[in-house]
N, CA, C and O of each residue as an XYZ file, in Angstrom:
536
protein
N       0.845     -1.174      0.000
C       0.000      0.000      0.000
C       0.882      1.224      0.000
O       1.794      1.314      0.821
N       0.640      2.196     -0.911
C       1.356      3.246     -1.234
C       0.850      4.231      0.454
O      -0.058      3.992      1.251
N       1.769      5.190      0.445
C       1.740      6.507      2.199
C       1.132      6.971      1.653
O       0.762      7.022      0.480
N       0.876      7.600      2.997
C       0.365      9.512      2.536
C       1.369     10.295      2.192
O       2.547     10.318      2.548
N       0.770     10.919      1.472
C       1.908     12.032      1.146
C       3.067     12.582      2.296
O       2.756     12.718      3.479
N       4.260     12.839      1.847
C       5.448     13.384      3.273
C       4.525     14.688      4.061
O       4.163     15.591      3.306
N       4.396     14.727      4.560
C       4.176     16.717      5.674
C       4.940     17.238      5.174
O       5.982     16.660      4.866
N       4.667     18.891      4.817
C       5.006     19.472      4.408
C       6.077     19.882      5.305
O       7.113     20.260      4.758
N       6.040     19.882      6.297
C       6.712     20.644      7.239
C       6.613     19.753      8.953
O       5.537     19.254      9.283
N       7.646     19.678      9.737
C       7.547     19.306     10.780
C       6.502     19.350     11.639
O       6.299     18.324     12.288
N       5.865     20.174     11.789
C       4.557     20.741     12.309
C       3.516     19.842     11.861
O       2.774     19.381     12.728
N       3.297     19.441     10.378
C       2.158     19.212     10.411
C       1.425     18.268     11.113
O       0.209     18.377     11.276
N       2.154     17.256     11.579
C       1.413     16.104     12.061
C       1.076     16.366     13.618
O       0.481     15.479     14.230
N       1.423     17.506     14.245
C       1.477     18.313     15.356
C      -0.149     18.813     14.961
O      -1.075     18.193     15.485
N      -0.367     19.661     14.260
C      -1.501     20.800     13.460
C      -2.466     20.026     13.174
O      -3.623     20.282     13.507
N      -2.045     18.748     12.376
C      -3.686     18.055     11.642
C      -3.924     16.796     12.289
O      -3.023     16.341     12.993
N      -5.367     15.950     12.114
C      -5.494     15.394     11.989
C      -6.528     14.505     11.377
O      -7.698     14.791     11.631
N      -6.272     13.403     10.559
C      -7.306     13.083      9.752
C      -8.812     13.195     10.220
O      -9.271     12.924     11.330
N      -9.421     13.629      9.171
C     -10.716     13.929      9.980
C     -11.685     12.743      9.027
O     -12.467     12.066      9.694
N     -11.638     12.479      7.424
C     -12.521     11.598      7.370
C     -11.108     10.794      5.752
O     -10.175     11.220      5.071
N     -11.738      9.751      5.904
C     -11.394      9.181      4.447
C     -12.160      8.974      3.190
O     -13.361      8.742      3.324
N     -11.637      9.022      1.923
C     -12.464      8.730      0.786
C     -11.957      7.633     -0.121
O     -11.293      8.132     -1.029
N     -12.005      6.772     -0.173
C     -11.901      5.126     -0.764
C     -12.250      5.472     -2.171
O     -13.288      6.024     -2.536
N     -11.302      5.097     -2.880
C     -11.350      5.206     -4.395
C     -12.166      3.514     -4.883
O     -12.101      2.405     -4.351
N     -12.778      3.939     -5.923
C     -13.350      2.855     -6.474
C     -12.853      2.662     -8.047
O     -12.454      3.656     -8.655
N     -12.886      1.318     -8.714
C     -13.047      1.446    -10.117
C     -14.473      1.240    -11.176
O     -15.507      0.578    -11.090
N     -14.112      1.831    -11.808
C     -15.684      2.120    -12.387
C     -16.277      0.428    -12.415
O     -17.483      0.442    -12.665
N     -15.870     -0.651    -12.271
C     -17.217     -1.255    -11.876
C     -17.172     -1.838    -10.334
O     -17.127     -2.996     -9.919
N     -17.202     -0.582     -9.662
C     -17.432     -0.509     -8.297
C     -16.866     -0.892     -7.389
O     -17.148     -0.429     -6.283
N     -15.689     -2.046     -7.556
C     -14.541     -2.406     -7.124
C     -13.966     -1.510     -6.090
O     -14.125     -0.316     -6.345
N     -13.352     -1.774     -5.015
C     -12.586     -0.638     -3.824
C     -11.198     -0.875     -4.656
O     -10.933     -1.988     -5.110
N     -10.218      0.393     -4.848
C      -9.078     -0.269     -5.298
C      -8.049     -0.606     -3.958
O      -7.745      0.335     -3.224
N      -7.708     -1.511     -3.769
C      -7.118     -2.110     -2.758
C      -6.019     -2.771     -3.511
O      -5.931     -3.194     -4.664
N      -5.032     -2.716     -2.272
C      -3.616     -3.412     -2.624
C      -3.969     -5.236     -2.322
O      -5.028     -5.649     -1.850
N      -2.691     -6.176     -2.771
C      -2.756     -7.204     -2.515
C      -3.047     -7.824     -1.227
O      -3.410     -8.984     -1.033
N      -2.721     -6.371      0.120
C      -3.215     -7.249      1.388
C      -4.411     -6.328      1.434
O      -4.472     -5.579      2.409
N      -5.448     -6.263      0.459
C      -6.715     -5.902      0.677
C      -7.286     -4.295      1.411
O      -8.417     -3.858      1.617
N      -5.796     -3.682      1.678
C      -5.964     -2.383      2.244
C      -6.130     -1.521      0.849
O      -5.963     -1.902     -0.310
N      -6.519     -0.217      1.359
C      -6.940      0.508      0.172
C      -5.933      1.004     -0.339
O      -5.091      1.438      0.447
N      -5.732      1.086     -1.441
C      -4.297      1.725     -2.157
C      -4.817      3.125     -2.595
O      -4.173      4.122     -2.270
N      -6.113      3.245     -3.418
C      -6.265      4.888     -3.215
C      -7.295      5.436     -2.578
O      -8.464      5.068     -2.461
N      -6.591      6.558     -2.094
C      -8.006      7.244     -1.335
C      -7.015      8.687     -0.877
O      -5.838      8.975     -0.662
N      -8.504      9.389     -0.903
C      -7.563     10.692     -0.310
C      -8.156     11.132      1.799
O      -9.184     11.176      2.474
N      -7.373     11.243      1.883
C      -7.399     11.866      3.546
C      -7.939     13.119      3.504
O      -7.276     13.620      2.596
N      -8.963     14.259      4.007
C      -9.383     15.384      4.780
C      -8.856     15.473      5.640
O      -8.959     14.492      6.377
N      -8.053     16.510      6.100
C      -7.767     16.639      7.265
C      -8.370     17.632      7.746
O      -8.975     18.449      7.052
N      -8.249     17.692      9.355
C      -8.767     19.192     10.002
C      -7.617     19.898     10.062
O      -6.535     19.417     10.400
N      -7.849     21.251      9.684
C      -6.630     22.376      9.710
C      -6.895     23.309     10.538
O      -8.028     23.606     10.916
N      -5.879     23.829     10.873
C      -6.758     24.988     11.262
C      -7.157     26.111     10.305
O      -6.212     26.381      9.565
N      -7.974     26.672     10.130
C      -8.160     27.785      9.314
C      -7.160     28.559      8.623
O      -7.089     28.468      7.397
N      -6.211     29.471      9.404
C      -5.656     30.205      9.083
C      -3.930     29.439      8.320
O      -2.963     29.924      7.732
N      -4.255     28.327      8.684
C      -3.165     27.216      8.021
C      -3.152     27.342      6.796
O      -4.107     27.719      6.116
N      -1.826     26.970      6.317
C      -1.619     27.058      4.412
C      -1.520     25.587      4.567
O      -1.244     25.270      3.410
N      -1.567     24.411      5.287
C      -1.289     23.220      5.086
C      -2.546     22.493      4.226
O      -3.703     22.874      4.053
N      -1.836     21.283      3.759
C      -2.882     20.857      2.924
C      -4.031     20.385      3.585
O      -3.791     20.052      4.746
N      -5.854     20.167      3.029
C      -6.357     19.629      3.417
C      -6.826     18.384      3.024
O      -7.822     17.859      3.521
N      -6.069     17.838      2.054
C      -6.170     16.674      1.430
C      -4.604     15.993      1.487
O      -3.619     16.699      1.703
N      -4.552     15.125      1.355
C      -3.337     14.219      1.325
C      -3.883     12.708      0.582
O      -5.005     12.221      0.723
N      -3.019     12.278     -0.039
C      -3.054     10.876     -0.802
C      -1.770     10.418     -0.848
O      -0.674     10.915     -0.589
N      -2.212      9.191     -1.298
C      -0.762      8.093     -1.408
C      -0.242      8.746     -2.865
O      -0.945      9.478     -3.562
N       0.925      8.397     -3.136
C       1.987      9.925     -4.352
C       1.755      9.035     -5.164
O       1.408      7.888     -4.884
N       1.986      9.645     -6.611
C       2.746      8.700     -7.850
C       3.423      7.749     -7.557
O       3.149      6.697     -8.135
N       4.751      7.755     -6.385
C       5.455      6.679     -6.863
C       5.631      5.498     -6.076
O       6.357      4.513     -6.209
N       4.481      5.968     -4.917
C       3.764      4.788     -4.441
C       2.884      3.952     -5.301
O       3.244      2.790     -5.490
N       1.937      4.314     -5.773
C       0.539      3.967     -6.785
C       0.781      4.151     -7.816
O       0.109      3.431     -8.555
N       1.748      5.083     -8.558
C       1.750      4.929     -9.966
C       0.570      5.647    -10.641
O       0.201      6.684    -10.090
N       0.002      5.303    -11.612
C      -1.633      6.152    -12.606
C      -2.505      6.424    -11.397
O      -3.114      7.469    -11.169
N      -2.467      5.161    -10.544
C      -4.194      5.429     -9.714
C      -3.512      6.597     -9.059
O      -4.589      7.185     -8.961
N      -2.833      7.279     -8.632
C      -2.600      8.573     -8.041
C      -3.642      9.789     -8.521
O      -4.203     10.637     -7.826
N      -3.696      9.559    -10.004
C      -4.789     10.277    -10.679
C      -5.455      9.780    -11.081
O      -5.813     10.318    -12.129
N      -6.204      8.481    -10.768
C      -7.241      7.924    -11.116
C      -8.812      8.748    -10.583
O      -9.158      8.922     -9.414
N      -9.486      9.113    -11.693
C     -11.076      9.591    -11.319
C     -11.947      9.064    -10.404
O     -12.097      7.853    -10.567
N     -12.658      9.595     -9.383
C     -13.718      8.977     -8.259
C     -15.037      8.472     -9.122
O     -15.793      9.066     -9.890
N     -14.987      7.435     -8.762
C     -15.925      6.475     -8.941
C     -16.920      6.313     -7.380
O     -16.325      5.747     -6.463
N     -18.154      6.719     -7.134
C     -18.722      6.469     -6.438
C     -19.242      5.171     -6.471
O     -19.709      4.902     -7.578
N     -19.351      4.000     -5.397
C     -19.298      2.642     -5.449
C     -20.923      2.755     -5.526
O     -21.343      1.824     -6.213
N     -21.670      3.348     -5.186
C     -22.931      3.845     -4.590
C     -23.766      4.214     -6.152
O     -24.848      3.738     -6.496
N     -22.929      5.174     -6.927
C     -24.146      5.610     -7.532
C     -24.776      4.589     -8.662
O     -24.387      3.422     -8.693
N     -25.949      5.168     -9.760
C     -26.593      4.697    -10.384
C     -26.323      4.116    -11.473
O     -25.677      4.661    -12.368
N     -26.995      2.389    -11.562
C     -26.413      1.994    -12.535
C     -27.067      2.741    -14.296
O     -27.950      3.598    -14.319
N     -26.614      2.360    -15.180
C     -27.388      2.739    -16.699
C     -27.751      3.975    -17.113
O     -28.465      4.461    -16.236
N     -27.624      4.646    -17.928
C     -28.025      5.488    -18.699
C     -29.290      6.360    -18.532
O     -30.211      5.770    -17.967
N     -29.513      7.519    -18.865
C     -30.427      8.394    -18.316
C     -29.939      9.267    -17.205
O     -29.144      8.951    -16.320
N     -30.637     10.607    -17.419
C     -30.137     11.163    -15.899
C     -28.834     12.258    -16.370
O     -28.588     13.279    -15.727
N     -28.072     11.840    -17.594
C     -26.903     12.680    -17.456
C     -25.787     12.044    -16.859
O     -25.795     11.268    -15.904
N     -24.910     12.417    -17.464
C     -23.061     12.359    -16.540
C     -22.945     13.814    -16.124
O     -23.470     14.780    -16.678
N     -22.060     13.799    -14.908
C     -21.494     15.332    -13.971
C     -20.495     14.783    -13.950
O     -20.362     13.575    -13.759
N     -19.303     15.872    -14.216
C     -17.813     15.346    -13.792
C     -17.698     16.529    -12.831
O     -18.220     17.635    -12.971
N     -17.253     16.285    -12.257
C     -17.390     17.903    -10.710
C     -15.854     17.743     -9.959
O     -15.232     16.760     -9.554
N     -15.645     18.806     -9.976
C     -14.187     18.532     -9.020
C     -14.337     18.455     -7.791
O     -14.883     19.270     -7.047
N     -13.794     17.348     -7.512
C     -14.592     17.041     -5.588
C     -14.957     15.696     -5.635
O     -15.572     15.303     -6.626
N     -14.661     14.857     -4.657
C     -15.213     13.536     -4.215
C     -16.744     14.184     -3.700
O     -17.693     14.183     -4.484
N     -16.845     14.627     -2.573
C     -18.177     15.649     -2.265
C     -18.710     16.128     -3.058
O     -19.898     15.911     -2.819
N     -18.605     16.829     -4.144
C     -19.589     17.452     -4.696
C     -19.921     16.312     -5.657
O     -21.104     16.141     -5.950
N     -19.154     15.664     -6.077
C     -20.120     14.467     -7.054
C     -20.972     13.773     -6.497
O     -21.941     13.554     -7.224
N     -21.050     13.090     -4.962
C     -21.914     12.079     -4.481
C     -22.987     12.752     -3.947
O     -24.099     12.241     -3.810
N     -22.553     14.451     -3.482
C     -23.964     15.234     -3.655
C     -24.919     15.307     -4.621
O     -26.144     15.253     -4.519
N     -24.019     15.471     -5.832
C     -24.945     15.673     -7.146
C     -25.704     14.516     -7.734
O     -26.785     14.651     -8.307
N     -24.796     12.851     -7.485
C     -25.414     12.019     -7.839
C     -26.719     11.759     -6.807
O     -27.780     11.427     -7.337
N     -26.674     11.872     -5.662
C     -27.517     11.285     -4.849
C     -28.760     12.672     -4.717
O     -29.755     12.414     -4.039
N     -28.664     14.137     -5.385
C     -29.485     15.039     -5.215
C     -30.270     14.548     -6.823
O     -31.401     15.026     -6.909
N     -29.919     13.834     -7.861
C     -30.449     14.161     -9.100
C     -30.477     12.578     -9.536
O     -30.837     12.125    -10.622
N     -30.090     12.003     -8.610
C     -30.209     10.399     -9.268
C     -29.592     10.100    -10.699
O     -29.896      9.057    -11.279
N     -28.810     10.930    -11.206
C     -27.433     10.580    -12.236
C     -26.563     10.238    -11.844
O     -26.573     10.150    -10.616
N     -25.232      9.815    -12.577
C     -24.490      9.129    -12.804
C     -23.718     10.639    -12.654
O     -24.011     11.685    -13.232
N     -22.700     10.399    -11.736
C     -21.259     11.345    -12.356
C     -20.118     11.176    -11.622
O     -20.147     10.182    -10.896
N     -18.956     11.945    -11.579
C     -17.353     11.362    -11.584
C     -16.964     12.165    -11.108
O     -17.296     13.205    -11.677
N     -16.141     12.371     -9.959
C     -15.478     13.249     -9.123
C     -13.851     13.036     -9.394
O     -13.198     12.010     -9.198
N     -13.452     14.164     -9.841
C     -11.546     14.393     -9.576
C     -11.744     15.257     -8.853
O     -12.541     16.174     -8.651
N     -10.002     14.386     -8.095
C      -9.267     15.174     -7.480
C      -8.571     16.065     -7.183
O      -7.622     15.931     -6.411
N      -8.945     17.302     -7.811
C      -8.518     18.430     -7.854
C      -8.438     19.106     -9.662
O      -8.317     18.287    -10.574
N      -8.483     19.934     -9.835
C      -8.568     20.728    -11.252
C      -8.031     19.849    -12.208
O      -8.806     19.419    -13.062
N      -6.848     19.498    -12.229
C      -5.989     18.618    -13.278
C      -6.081     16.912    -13.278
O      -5.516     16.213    -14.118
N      -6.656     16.555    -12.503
C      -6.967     15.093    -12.441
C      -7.639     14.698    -13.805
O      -7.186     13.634    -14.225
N      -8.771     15.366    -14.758
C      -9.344     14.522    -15.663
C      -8.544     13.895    -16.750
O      -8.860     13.235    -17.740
N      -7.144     14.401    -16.145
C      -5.911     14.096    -17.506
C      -5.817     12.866    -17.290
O      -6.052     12.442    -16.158
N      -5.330     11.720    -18.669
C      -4.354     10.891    -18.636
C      -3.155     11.022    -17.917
O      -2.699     12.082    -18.346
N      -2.211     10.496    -16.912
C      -1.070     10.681    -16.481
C       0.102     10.689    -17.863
O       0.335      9.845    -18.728
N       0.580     11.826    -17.637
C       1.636     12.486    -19.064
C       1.647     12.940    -19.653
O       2.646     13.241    -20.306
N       0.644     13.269    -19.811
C      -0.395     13.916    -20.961
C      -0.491     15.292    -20.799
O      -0.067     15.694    -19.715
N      -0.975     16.225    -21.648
C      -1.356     17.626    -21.511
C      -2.938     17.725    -21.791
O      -3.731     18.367    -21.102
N      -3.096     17.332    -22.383
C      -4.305     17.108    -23.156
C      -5.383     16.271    -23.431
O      -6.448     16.529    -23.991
N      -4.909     15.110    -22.902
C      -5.818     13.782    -23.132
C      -6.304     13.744    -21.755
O      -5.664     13.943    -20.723
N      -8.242     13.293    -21.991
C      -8.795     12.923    -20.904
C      -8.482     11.417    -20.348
O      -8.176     10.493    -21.102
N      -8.582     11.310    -19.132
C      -8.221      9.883    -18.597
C      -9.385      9.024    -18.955
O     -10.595      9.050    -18.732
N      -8.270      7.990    -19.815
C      -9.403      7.031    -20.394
C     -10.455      6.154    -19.694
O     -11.080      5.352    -20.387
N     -10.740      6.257    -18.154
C     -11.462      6.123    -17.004
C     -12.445      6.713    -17.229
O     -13.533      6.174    -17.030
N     -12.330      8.257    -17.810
C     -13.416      8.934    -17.971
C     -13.791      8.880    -19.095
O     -14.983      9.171    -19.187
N     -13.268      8.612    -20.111
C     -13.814      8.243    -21.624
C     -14.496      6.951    -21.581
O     -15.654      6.874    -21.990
N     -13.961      6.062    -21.181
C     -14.984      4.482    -20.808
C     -16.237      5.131    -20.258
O     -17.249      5.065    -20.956
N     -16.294      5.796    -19.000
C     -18.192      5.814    -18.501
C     -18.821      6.898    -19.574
O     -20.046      6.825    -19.667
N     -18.286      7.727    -20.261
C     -18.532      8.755    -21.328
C     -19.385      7.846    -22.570
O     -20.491      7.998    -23.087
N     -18.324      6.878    -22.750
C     -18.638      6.133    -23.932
C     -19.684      5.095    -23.498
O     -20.421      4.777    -24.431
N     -20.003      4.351    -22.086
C     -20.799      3.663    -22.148
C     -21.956      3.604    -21.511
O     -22.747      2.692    -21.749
C-alpha cells in the first residue's frame, strides 16, 4: 500500500489530523485495494486549522501507486445505466452530492488537473472516456 503524502513541514502532524477518508473505487465498483486488501487509493481530509496554508487533502503519491494517483472517483454507490446525465465535478463531495441530489451518474476528480491521462497535456483519462462512452 502506497503513504500519505510526506508533511510538508515538521509541524504538520502536530496541526492536523485526519478527519474523514475517501476510498477510491473502479468504475465497476470495485474498492481499489492493494494485494493485502488495504486501500491503495483514497484521499485523507484533514482538520486544519483555518488560518493554516497546510494541505487539506493528502493521498498516497505517484510513486507509491503509480496512474491510480490520478485515477477519477468512482462512487461505489451511484446509479447503474443510462439516463439522468453524466457530472464530472471537481470534488469527491460534490459528485456524491450531485449524484444522490439528481439520481445521475457522475465522476469526481481530485482536484482541477486530475481529468488528464497521467503524461499527458491534453488527453482525458481514459477512465473517464470508458463511462462517457458507455
Amino acid at each position: 500500500m502506497g503513504t500519505v503524502a510526506p508533511p510538508p513541514s515538521g509541524t504538520f502532524s502536530e496541526l492536523v489530523s485526519a478527519f474523514y477518508m475517501i476510498p477510491y473505487f473502479y468504475r465497476d465498483r470495485t474498492p481499489i485495494v492493494g494485494m493485502d486488501k488495504k486501500p491503495q487509493m483514497y484521499r485523507l481530509r484533514h482538520d486544519v486549522p483555518e488560518e493554516s496554508n497546510l494541505p487539506r487533502y493528502t493521498q498516497p503519491s505517484f510513486d507509491d501507486i503509480g496512474a491510480l494517483a490520478v485515477y477519477p472517483y468512482f462512487w461505489a454507490s451511484r446509479p447503474s445505466g443510462k439516463g439522468g446525465g453524466l457530472y464530472i465535478l471537481e470534488g469527491e463531495k460534490k459528485a456524491v452530492v450531485v449524484i444522490q441530489s439528481t439520481n445521475a451518474n457522475g465522476i469526481g476528480i481530485g482536484g482541477c488537473w486530475n481529468w488528464k491521462a497521467h503524461g499527458t497535456t491534453h488527453t482525458i483519462h481514459p477512465a473517464i472516456v470508458e463511462e462517457i462512452e458507455e
